[in-house]
N, C-alpha and C positions, 0 to 999 in steps of 0.2 A: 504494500500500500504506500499512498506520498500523505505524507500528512503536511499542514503547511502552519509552522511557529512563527509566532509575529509581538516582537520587543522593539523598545526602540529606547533611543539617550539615557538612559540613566544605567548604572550595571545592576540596582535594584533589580531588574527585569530583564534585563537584556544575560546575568549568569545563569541566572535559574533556567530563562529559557533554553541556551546552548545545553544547560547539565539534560533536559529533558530532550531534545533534539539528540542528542548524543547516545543516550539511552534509546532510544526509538531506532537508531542508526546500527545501534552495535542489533538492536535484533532483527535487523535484516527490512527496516521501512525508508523510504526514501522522506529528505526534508527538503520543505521549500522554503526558507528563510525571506519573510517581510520586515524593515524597517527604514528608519528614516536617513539613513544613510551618513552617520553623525561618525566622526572619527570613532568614539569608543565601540561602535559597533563595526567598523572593518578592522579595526586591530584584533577584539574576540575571535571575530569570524577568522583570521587567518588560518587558525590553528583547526577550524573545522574542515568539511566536504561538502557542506550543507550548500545546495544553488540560492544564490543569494539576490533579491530582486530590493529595491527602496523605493518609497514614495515623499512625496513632499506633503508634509503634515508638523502642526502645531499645535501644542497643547491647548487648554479652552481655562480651564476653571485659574483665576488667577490673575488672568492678562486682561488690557485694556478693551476696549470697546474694540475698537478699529483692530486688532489682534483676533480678537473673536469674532467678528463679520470676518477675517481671513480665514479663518480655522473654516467656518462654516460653508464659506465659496468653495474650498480643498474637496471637503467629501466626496459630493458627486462625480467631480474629477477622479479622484480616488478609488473610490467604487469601480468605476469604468474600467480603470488600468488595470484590478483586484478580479475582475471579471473574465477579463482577460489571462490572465494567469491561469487560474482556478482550467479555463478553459485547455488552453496550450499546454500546462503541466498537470492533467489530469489528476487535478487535485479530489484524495478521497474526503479526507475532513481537518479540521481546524485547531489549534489551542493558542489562546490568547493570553497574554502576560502583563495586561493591563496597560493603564495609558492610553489618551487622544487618538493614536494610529490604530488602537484595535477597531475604532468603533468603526470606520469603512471597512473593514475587513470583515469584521462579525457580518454589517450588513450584506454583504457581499456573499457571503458565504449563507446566508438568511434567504437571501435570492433564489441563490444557488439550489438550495433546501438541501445541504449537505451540512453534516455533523458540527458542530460546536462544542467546544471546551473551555474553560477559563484557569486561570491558577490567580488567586490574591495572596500576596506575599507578606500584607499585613494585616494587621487587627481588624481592621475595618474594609471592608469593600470599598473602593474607588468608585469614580464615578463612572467608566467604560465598564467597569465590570458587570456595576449596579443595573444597567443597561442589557448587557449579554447577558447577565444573569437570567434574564428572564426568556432567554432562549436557548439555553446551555444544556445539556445532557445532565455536565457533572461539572460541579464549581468546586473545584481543586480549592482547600484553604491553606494555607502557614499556621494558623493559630485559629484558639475558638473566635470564629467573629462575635463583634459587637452585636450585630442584628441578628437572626436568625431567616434562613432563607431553605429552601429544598432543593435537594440532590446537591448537598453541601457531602464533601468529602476531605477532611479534616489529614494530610499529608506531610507538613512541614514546609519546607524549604529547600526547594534542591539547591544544592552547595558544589560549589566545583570542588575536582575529584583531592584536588592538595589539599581540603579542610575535611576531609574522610580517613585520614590517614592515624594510625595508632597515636593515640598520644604518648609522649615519652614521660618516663616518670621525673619525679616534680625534688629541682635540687632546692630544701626549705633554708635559705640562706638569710641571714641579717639583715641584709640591702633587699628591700622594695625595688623592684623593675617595674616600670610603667611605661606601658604604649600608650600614645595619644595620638587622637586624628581626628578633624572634623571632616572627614572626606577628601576626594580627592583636590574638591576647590576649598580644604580648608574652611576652618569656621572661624569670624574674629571676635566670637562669645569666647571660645572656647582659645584660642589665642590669646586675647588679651587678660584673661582671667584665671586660666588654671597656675601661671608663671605663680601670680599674686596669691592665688592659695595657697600657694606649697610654701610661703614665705613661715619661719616658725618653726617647721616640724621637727619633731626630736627625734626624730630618727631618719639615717642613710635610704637615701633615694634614686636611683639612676631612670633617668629618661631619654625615651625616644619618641618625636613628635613631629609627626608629619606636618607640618605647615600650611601645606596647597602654593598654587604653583606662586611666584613673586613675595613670599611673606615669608621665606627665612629669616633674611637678614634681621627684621625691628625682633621676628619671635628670638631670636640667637641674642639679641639685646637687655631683653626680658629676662632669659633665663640670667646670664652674667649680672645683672642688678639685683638679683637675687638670690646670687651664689648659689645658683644652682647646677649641678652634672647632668646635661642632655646633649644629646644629640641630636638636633635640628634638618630633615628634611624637604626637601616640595614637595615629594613621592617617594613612596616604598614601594620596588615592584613586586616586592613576595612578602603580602601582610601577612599570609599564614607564620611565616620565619618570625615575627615581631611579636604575633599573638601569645606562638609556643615562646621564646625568649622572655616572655611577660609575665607579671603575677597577676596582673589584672591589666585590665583597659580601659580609657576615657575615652567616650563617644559621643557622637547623635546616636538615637536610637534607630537607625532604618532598617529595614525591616530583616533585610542579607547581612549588614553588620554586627546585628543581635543574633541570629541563625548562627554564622561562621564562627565568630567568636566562644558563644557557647557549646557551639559542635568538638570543638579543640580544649573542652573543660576548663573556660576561664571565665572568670566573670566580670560586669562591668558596674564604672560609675556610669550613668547614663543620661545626658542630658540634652531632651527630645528640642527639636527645631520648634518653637512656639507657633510657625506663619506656616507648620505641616496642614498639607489641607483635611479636614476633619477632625486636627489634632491626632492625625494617624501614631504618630512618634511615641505619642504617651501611653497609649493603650499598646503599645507594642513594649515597650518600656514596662508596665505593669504587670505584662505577661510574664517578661523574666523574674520580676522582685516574687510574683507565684512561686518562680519555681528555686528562689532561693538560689540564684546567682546573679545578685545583682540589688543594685543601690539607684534611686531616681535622684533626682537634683533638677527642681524647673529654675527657668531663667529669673523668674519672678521672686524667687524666694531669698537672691543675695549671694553675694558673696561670703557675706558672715557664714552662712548656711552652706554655703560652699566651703569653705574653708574647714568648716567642720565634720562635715562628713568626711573630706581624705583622711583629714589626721585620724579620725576612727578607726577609718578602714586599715590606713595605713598602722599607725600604735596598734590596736589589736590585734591586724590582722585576720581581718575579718576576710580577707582575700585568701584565705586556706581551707578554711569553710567553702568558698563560690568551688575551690577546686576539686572537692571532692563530690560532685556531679558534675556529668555528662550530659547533656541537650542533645541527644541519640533519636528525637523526631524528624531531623532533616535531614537525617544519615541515609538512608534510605527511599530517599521520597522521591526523587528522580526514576528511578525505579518500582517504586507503587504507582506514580502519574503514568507513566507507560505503558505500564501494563491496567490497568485499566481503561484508558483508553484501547486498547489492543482489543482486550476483551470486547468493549463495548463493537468496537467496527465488525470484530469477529462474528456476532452475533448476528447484527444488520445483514450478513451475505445471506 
């Protein structure tokens, strides 16, 4: 069978999807990769076989007026060239990975009257999903969603194959290691603030902190005015290497960063983008503090409140506790999404 995955800009959506594509490939199904043609999604793709097709599409919830009359003018455009595919590459059926670009493709394949899929990779259903939702087979989730919806199928997060891999056992050393990163564009909450919290602490700390791209240098500033040991920089190309080297992590809470991280038995500070649409961040965030690897921190509550939770973590160590569980729901899930789908197409002959 061709099945056709479709992610686009963010790696939120765009790993999970190749880990499931991958998984569909290794059992013998052809992919037909849609996206928006954005660099992080032709550098993933290198590394696949998957035929790769883009369209031009803009996100909707968010952006201005005049942004959103474009979003809207795309579609039908969209659809057309989506039709066209489905056509020429005897497309059997579909899985979507959220985001503006699914929602021509869902329709398109709604036309079609050929199979539909979804995966939500966070706490809450998005707004293309909330959409497909309502014509999906099976809505793949990461986490118990917020609302309750049917033919919900509760899977995880597929995680690319290096955050699958045995964790090595854990050396309990004096010095605190902390990975920080607000993504790959950096965060400058989490930049200008975490330096400032770690001011105090009474105990040995080494860090490593991804900056985002042009914001070494002031963050490299930071640490030095506050005598602090880090290693400052714009990108780490192998976060799983920083995860395992870590005792713990400081993040955004999105939804792959929360997944990979505690897939690799570590736990996090975590502190959710406020302007996340739905406040998705938080309740992906509250999902981990559930499961007992991990610590919230919103932006609203202070610095003071920031500063207080490291020293906890870090003085007691409360970060040997996050390690002894495993987040073992996303380990697997690239491979329950596939074969589920399998199953279902299986059926329809």
């Amino acid at each position: 069978m061709k099945i056709l995955v479709s992610a686009a800009k963010t790696g939120g959506h765009i790993f999970p999807a190749i880990a499931v594509g991958n998984e569909l490939k290794h059992n013998g199904h052809d992919i037909v990769f849609i996206g928006s043609g954005a660099p992080i999604e032709v550098n993933a793709l290198k590394k696949t076989s998957f035929c790769y097709h883009f369209i031009s599409m803009e996100g909707f919830r968010g952006k201005n007026f005049f942004e959103k009359i474009k979003s809207l003018l795309l579609i039908p455009i969209s659809i057309f060239k989506i039709l066209k595919i489905i056509r020429n590459e005897k497309v059997d059926a579909m899985i979507g990975f959220g985001g503006f670009i699914t929602v021509p493709v869902g329709i398109a394949f709604y036309i079609s009257r050929k199979p539909i899929f979804i995966h939500e990779q966070n706490a809450v259903l998005g707004s293309a999903n909330k959409l497909l939702g309502k014509f999906s087979k099976i809505i793949f989730s990461a986490f118990k969603l917020k609302e309750t919806f049917k033919n919900t199928c509760i899977t995880g997060n597929p995680i690319r194959e290096e955050f699958r891999t045995e964790v090595p056992k854990e050396d309990y050393s004096e010095i605190t290691k902390i990975y920080i990163t607000g993504g790959s564009q950096g965060s400058e909450y989490i930049n200008t603030n975490i330096p400032m919290a770690f001011e105090g602490l009474s105990k040995k700390i080494l860090v490593k902190h991804q900056s985002g791209k042009g914001k070494d240098k002031d963050l490299k500033g930071f640490y030095k005015k506050f005598n602090i040991e880090a290693e400052v920089k714009e990108f780490y190309e192998n976060p799983e290497s920083l995860i395992s080297w870590s005792d713990f992590v400081i993040s955004r809470a999105g939804a792959l960063s929360v997944s990979e991280v505690t897939s690799l038995s570590k736990g996090l500070l975590m502190i959710p983008l406020p302007s996340a649409i739905d406040n998705h961040q938080l309740y992906n965030a509250k999902h981990i503090e559930d499961l007992n690897m991990g610590l919230i921190h919103e932006e609203k509550d202070g610095l003071d409140a920031l500063k207080k939770k490291i020293s906890t973590i870090v003085n007691q160590k409360t970060y040997n506790t996050w390690k002894l569980h495993r987040n073992k729901n996303h380990l697997e899930s690239a491979s329950i999404i596939a074969g589920k789908v399998i199953e279902y197409l299986e059926q329809m002959k």
